[in-house]
N, C-alpha and C positions, 0 to 999 in steps of 0.2 A: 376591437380596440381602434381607437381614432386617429387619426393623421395628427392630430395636437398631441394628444398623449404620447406617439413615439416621437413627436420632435420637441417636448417640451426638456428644458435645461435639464441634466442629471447632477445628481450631487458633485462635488469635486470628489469624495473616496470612489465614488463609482466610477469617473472617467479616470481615476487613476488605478483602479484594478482593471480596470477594461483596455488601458492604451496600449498600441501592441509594443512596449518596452517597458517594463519594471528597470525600476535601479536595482544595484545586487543589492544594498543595504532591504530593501526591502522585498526582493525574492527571498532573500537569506531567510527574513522571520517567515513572510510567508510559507517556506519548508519547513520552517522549524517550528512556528507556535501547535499547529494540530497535535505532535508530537508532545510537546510536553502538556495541551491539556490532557489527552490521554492519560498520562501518567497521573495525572490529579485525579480523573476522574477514577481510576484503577486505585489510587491510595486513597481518596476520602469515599469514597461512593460502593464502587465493585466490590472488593479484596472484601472488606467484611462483612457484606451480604454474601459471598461467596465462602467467605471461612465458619459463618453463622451455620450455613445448610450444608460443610460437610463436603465440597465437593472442589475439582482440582483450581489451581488458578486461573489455568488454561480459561477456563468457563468466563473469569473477573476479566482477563483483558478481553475476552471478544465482546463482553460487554463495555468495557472501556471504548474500543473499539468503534463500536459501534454508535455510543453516545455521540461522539465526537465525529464520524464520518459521514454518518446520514443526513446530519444539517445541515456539513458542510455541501452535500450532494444538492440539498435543497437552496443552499447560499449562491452554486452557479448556476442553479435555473432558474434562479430569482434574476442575475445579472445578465441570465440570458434575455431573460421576460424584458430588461432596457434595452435591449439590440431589436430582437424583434416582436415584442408587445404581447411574448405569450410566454408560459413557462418550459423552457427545453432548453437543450446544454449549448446547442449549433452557436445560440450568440456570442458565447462566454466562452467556448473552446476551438481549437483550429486540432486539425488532423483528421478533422472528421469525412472529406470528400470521399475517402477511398481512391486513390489516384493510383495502384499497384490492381494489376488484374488480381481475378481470384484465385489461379493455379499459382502466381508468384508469390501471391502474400501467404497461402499456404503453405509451400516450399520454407519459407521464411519462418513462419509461424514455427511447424515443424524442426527447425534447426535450432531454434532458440529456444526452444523446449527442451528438446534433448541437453543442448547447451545447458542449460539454467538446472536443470533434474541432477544432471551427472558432475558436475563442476562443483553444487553446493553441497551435495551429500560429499565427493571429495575434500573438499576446505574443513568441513566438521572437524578433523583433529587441529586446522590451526587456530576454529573457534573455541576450541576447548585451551589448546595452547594459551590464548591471547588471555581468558577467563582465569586459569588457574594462576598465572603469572600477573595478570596488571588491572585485574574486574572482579577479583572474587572476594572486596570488601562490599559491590553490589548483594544488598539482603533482600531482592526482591521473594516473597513465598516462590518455591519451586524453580527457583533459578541455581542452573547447576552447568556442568561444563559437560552435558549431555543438548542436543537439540528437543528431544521429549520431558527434560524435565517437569516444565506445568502439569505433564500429565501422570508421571510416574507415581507409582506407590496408592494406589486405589483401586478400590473394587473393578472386576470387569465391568458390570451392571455399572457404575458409575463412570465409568471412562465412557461404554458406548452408548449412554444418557448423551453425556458433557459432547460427544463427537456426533452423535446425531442431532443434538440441539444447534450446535455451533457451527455443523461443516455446510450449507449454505451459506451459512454469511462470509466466517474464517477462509472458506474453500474457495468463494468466488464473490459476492459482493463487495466486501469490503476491498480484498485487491482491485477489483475493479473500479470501485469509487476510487482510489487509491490512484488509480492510470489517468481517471480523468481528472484528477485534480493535479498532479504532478507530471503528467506528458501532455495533458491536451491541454491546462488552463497556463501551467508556470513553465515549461520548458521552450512553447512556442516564443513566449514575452524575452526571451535573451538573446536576440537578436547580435549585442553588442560584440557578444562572446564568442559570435560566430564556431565553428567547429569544438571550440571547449563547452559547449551551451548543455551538451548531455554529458561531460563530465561532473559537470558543475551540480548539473540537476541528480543524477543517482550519486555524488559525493553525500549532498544533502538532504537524499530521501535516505541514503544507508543510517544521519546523524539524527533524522529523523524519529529513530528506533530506539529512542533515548532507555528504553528497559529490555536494550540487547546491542549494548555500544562495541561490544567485541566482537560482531558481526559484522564492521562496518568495511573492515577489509574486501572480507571474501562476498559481500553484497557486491563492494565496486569491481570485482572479477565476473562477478556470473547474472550481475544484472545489467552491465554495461553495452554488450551486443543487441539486444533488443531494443533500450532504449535507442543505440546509436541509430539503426536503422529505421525505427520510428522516425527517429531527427531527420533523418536523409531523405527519406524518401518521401515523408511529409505523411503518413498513415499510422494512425495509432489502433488500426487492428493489429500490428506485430507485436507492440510492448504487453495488447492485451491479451492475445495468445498464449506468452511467454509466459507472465508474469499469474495475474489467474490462473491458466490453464493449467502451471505449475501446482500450483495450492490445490486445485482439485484436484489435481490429482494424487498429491501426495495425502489430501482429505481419504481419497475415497481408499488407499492402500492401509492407512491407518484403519478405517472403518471395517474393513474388510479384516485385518489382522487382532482386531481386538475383537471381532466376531468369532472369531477363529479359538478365541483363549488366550490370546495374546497379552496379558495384563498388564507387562510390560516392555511398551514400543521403544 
């Protein structure tokens, strides 16, 4: 790549997703449009290719999911490729130095796992509470005021299809896209907000979850340490320990459990 080409003028959208400050008006969509395309893409697209073959819905969002996250993945290394002339996330994203030794961000890591594992399986009855009392005109297929609903009520043979097709992505990709889009590209840009910058930001990644708005509570309890320390300490390996590390592992107990005869988790 040429010395012209990385100092030639960038678009104005480009130097305004790049500047290190977003306004909230447009962090706000920022958090919020990926999320509702999801949901289009899950109600025009997924859901009926998924209800056509018979199989849980769990399967239709991780392909929702998915539509809508990978490009996004490939949208910051595209913005990276105007930083610096090649495609990779460094341009586009901050937290990436590692600035927290290895034994510490471990320790961390570690804590916020435990954190995030045992806090959200406790909150379950207030997400079931929130569901049955002020979300259960939400008719999404398989939405219930259980956390396994997508998957209940199906074959074993098909649940542990649906969870070995889906628990690399569900388990750990897409959370992960997921961190770099919302800790390493949008939470560094709120500078204004100084110490509210990661309330702000998992308020908006919980509202995010537009086809599980009754989670959004016990999201801001048990996602909020990880993020914070991310924020603080300027490393986004802890949000990504936490947060993936979480998914896979609750993938791999699910996997395990329905291997077991588990039918239903």
């Amino acid at each position: 790549m040429t010395e012209t080409t990385l100092t030639k003028p960038r678009p104005k959208f480009v130097e305004t997703l790049l500047a290190e400050k977003h306004s909230i008006p447009l962090s706000i969509a920022l958090h919020l449009v990926p999320g509702a395309l999801i949901v289009a893409v899950y109600a025009f697209v997924a859901a009926p290719v998924v209800r056509a073959i018979h199989y849980p819905p769990f399967l239709a969002w991780a392909i929702a999911l998915a539509v809508v996250l990978f490009p996004l993945l490939l949208g910051m290394a595209w913005l990276g490729r105007q930083v610096t002339g090649r495609y990779c996330l460094r341009g586009a994203l901050r937290y990436l130095d590692r600035p927290v030794s290895r034994g510490k961000v471990t320790a961390l890591i570690v804590g916020c796992l435990l954190w995030m594992t045992v806090v959200s399986l406790s909150l379950t009855p207030l997400d079931n509470f929130l569901y049955d009392n002020a979300f259960s005109w939400i008719h999404y297929a398989g939405t219930g005021d259980s956390a396994t609903s997508y998957l209940n009520g199906y074959s074993q043979q098909k649940l542990l299809t649906t969870l070995l097709i889906c628990g690399p992505f569900t388990g750990w990709f897409l959370p992960l896209i997921e961190e770099y889009y919302f800790r390493g590209f949008l939470l560094p840009r709120l500078p204004q907000l100084r110490g509210w910058a990661p309330i702000f930001n998992v308020f908006f990644f919980s509202v995010y979850h537009f086809w599980a708005p009754w989670t959004v509570l016990s999201k801001l309890v048990f996602l909020y340490p990880g993020v914070h320390l991310a924020w603080k300490k300027r490393d986004i390996r802890i949000s990504i320990g936490m947060h993936p590390g979480s998914a896979l592992l609750l993938t791999f107990v699910g996997v395990v459990a329905v291997a077991m005869g588990r039918t239903s988790l």
